[in-house]
N, C-alpha and C positions, 0 to 999 in steps of 0.2 A: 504494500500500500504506500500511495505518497500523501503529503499533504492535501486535505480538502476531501479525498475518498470519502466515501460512507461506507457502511457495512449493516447490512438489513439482516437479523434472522430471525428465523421463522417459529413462533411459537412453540416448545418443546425442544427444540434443538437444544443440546448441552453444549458448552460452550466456554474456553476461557482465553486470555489476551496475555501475551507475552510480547518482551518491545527485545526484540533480538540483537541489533545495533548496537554502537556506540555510544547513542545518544538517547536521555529520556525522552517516552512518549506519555504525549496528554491525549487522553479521552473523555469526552462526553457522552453519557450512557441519557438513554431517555426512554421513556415507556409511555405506552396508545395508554393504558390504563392502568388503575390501581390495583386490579387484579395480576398479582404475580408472586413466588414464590423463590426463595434463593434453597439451593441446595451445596453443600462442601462436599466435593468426591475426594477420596484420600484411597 
């Protein structure tokens, strides 16, 4: 991904964000609703 991308997914998808680089990455996480759920996979 570069700057400005989005990344859409899809309800149910698991899912987690790692910045591989060199450099920190900022994200903005945002949700359609207040229905939602966090899960920790270990």
């Amino acid at each position: 991904m570069t700057a400005g991308d989005t990344l859409v997914l899809p309800a149910g998808v698991m899912h987690n964000a790692v910045s591989k680089g060199d450099m920190d990455a900022d994200m903005i996480v945002t949700y359609s609703s207040g229905e939602r759920d966090f899960r920790l996979e270990t």
